[in-house]
C-alpha positions in Angstrom: 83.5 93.5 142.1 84.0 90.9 144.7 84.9 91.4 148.1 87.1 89.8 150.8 85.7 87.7 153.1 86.5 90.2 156.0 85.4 93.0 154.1 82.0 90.9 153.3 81.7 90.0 157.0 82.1 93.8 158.0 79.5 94.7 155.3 77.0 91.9 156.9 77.5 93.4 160.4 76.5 96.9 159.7 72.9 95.1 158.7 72.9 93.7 162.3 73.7 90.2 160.9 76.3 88.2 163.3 79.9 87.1 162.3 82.4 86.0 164.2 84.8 88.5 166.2 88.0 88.3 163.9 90.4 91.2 162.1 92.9 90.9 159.1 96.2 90.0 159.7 99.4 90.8 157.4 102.1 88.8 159.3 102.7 86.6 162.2 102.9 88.7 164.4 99.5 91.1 163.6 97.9 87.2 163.8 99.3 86.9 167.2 98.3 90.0 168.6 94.4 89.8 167.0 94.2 86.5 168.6 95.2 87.4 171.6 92.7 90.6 171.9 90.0 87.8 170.7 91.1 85.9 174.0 89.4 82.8 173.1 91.0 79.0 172.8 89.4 78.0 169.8 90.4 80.2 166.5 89.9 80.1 162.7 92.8 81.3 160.9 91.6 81.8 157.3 93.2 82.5 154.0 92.1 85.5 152.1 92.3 84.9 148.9 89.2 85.4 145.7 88.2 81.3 145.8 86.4 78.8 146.8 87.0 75.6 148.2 89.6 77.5 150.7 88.7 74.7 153.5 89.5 71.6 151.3 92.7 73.6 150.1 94.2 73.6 153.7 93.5 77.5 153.2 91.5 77.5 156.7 92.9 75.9 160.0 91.4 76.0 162.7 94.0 76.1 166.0 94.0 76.5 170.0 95.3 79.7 171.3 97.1 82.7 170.5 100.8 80.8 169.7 99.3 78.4 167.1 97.7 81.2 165.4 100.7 82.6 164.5 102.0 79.6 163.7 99.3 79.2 160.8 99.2 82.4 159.8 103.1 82.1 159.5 102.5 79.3 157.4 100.2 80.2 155.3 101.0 83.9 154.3 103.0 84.2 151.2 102.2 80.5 150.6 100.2 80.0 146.6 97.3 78.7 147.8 95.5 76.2 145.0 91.6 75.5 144.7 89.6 73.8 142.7 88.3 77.5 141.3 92.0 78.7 140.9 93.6 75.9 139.0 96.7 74.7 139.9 98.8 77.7 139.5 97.0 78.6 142.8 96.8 82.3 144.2 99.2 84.2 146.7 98.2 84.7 150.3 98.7 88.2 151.2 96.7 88.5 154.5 94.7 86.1 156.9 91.5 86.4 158.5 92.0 85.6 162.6 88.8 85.1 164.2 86.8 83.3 166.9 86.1 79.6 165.9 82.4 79.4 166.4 80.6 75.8 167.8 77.5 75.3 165.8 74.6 72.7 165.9 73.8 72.8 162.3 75.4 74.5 159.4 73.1 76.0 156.5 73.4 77.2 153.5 71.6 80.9 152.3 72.3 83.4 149.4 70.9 85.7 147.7 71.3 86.6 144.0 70.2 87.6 140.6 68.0 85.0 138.5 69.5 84.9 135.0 66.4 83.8 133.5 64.0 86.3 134.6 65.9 88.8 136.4 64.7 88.5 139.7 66.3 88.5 143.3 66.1 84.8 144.7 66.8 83.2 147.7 68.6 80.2 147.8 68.3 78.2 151.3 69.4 74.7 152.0 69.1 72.5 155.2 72.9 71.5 154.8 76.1 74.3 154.4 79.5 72.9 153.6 82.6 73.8 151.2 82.2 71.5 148.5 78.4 72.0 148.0 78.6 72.6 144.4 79.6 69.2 144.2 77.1 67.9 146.3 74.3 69.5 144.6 75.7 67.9 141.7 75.8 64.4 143.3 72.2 64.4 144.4 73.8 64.6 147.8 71.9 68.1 148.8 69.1 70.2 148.0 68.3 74.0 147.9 64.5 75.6 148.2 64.2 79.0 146.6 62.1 81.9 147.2 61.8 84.5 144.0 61.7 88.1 145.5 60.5 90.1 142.2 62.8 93.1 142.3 63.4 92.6 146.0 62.2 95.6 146.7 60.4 93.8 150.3 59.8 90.3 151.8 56.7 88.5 152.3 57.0 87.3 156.2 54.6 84.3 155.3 57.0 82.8 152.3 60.2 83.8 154.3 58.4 81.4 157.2 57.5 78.9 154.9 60.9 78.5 153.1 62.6 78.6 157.3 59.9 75.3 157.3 60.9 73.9 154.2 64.9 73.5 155.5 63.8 72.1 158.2 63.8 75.4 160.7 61.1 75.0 163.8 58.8 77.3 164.4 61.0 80.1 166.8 64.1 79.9 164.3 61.8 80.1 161.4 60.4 84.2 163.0 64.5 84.4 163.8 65.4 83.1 160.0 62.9 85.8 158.4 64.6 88.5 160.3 67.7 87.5 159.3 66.2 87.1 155.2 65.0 90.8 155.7 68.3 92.0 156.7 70.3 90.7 154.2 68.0 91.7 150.9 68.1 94.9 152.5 72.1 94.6 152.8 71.5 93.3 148.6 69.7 95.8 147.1 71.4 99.0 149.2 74.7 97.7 148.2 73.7 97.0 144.9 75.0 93.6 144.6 74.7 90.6 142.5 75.4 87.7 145.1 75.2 87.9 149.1 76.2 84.0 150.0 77.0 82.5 153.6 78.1 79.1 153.5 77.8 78.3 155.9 75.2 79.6 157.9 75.8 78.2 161.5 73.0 78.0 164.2 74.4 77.8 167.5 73.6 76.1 170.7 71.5 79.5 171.7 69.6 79.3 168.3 71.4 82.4 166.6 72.3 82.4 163.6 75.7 83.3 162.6 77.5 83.8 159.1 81.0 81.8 159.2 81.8 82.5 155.8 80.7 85.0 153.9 81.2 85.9 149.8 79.4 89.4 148.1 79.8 90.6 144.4 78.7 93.8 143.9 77.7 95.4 140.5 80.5 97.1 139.0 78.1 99.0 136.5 76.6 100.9 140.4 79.6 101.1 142.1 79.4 104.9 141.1 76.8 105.5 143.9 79.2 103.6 146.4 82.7 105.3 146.4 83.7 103.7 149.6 83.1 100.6 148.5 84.8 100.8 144.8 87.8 101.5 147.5 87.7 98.0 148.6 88.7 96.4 145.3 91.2 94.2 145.9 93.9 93.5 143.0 94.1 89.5 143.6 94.1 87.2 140.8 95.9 86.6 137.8 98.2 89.9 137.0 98.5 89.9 133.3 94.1 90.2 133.9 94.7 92.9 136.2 97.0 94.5 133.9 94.2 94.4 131.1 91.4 95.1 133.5 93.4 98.6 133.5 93.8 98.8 129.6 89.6 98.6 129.5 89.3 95.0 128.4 87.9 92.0 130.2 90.5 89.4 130.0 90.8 86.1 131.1 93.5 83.6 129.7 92.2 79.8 129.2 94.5 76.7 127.7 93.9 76.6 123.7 95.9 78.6 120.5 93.0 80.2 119.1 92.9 83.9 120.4 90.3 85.8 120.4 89.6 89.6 120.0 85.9 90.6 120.6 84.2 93.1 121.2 81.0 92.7 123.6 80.5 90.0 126.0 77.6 88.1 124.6 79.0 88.2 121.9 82.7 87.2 123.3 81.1 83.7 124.5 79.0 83.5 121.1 82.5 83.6 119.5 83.9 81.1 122.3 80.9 78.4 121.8 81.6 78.9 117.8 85.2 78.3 117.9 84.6 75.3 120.4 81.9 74.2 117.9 84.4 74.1 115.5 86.7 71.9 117.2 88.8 74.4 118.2 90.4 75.5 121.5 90.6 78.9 122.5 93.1 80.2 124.2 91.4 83.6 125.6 88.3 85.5 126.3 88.9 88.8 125.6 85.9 91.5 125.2 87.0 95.2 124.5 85.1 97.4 126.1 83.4 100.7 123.7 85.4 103.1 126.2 88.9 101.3 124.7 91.3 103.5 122.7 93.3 101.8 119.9 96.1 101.8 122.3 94.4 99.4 124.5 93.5 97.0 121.3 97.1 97.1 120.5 97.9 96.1 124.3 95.3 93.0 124.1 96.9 92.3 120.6 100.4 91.6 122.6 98.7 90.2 124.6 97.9 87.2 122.2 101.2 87.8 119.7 103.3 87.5 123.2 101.3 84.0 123.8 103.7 80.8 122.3 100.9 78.8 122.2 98.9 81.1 120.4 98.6 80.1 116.6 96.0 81.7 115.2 93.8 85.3 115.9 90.3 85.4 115.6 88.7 88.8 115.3 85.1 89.0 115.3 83.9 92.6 116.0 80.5 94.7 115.3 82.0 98.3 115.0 79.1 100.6 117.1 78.6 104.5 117.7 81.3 104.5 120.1 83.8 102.4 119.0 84.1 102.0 115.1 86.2 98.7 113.3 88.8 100.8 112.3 90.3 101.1 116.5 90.2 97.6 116.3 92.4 97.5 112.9 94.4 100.2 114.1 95.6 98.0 117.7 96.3 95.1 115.7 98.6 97.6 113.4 100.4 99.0 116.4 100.6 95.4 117.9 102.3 93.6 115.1 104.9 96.2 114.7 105.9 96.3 118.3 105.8 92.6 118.6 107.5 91.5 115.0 104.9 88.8 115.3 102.5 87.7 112.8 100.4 84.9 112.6 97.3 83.7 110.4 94.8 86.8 111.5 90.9 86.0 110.7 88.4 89.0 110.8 84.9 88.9 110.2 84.0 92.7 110.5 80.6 94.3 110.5 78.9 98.1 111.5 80.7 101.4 112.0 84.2 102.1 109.6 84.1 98.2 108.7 85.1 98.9 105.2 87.9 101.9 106.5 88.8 99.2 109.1 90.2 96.9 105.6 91.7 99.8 104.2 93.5 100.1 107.6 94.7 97.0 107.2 95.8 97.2 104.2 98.3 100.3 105.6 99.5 98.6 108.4 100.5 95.6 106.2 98.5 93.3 107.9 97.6 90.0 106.0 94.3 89.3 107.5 91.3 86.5 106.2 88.4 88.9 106.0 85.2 86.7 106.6 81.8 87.2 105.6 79.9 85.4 108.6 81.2 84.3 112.3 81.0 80.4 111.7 83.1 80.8 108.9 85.2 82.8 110.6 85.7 80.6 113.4 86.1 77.3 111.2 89.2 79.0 109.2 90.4 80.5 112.7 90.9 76.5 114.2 91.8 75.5 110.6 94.7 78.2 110.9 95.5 77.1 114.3 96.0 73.5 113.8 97.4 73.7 110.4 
């Protein structure tokens, strides 16, 4: 689950780590008032929206006084607001972050996450913080250290002081940056996240340390053991994905006419790579979770048979204890007859009820290509598709 800026920032101060004074605003004239209470000249008015690359989107101004805050905010709430990780369709802006515009000497870059090679907590630090420093990093342009933390349970002082050195931190800011390291793995691992990033990470004229932006994703499989925190989540994004989110599926809609119907997520993007392999383009990712009721297959079904572009379905599901084959035959069933749309349907099935899944089929009428192996599968799914 990812949080808000604001909410991120307010998560960051209750671990003694310093953000800038600011509150949310949902008009005008909230953005007015806040910046007036903040009774500074120099402002940030900042687009909340789930993206990066908000700055180079002319989703953050920065403005002088109280009037031109509300100007900005005016400007930019209810505005689509377009990023490089949004695509162009761009997301709506339903609230703005006001805050005190902070003058910093340098601007780094620190986050912590989870290593998806070996597990670990790591600490990603760099001597340089900016919007676009994916890009950079890319380039050549900038470079990150990294300090592995093991299962972060606690911080070795000495390699915290070392990394501070290796960005280019003196020898005071370096006791002030391993502070500030302790603080937010402790922040990481009691809120159970996956990512803590500040980008960037200012150091002012007084050498503090101060987090101007701020992104955390927390682990949706612990959020259980932090009720107050599932209360955060914030329904922005694409709604049709929201909608689906609901119906237990993990949705996300891409640009192809191959759809997809999986279910697990390793082996959702196993089935994505294969039908890419295959020259195809998909036009989903879809992976039903084991908690899904046929129902909610039938739903992700429309989903696709509701999709113009759509041409062809590929099904590749290992029926398990909890969720058999035969829920997945059973929503396509449904789907079909709701919709009055067919189109060339490839399964490969395997595990629990496969061969009652086919006879389920059979009842609904469906006309499906029954597979014996996933590359096959896939090549007869893009074959359909571009037939």
């Amino acid at each position: 689950m990812k949080l808000q800026e604001f909410q991120a920032k307010a998560q960051l101060a209750g671990y003694g780590i310093a953000v800038p004074k600011g509150q949310v605003a949902l008009t005008s004239e909230d953005a007015l008032a806040t910046a007036r209470g903040l009774g500074s000249s120099h402002l940030a008015v900042k687009a909340q929206i789930q993206a990066g690359g908000r700055g180079l989107a002319g989703g953050v101004r920065l403005v002088a006084g109280a009037e031109e805050a509300a100007q900005a905010a005016g400007a930019l709430l209810g505005s689509r607001l377009a990023t490089a990780q949004t695509g162009p369709q761009g997301r709506q802006v339903r609230q703005v972050l006001v805050e005190e515009a902070i003058q910093s000497s340098r601007n780094l870059y620190l986050s912590l996450s989870i290593d998806a090679v070996t597990g670990e907590v790591v600490v990603l630090a760099g001597a340089e913080g900016s919007d676009n420093i994916e890009d950079r990093l890319l380039r050549g342009e900038a470079r990150l250290e990294s300090l592995p933390l093991g299962a972060g349970r606690e911080l070795d002082r000495k390699q915290a002081l070392e990394l501070a050195m290796r960005i280019g931190l003196g020898a005071e800011l370096a006791h002030r940056f391993a502070d500030l390291l302790e603080r937010l793995r402790r922040a990481f691992t009691e809120l159970d996240a996956t990512l803590i990033e500040i980008n960037p990470l200012a150091v002012t004229a007084r050498d503090e340390f101060v987090a101007l932006d701020a992104k955390i994703i927390l682990d949706d499989n612990a959020l259980f053991r932090h009720p107050d925190l599932a209360a955060l989540a914030d329904e922005d994004g694409d709604e049709i994905e929201i909608v689906a989110q609901r119906r237990n599926l993990n949705y996300v809609r891409m640009d192809g006419n191959v759809g997809l119907v999986v279910n697990g997520a390793g082996l959702g993007l196993a089935t994505l790579d294969m039908v890419r392999a295959a020259n195809g383009r998909p036009a989903n990712f879809m992976d039903i979770r084991t908690t899904a009721t046929s129902l909610d297959v039938a739903f992700g079904f429309t989903l696709l048979l509701n999709n113009p572009a759509v041409r062809s379905i590929l099904v590749n599901v290992h029926g398990g204890g909890m969720q058999p084959c035969d829920i997945i035959a059973d929503g396509l069933g449904v789907a079909m007859r709701r919709t009055g749309r067919s189109c060339p349907t490839v399964v490969r099935l395997d595990g629990n009820n496969a061969e009652y899944a086919r006879f389920r089929f059979d009842n609904f009428g469906c006309k499906v290509i029954d597979c014996p192996d996933m590359w096959t599968a896939a090549t007869r799914a893009v074959a359909a598709a571009n037939a």
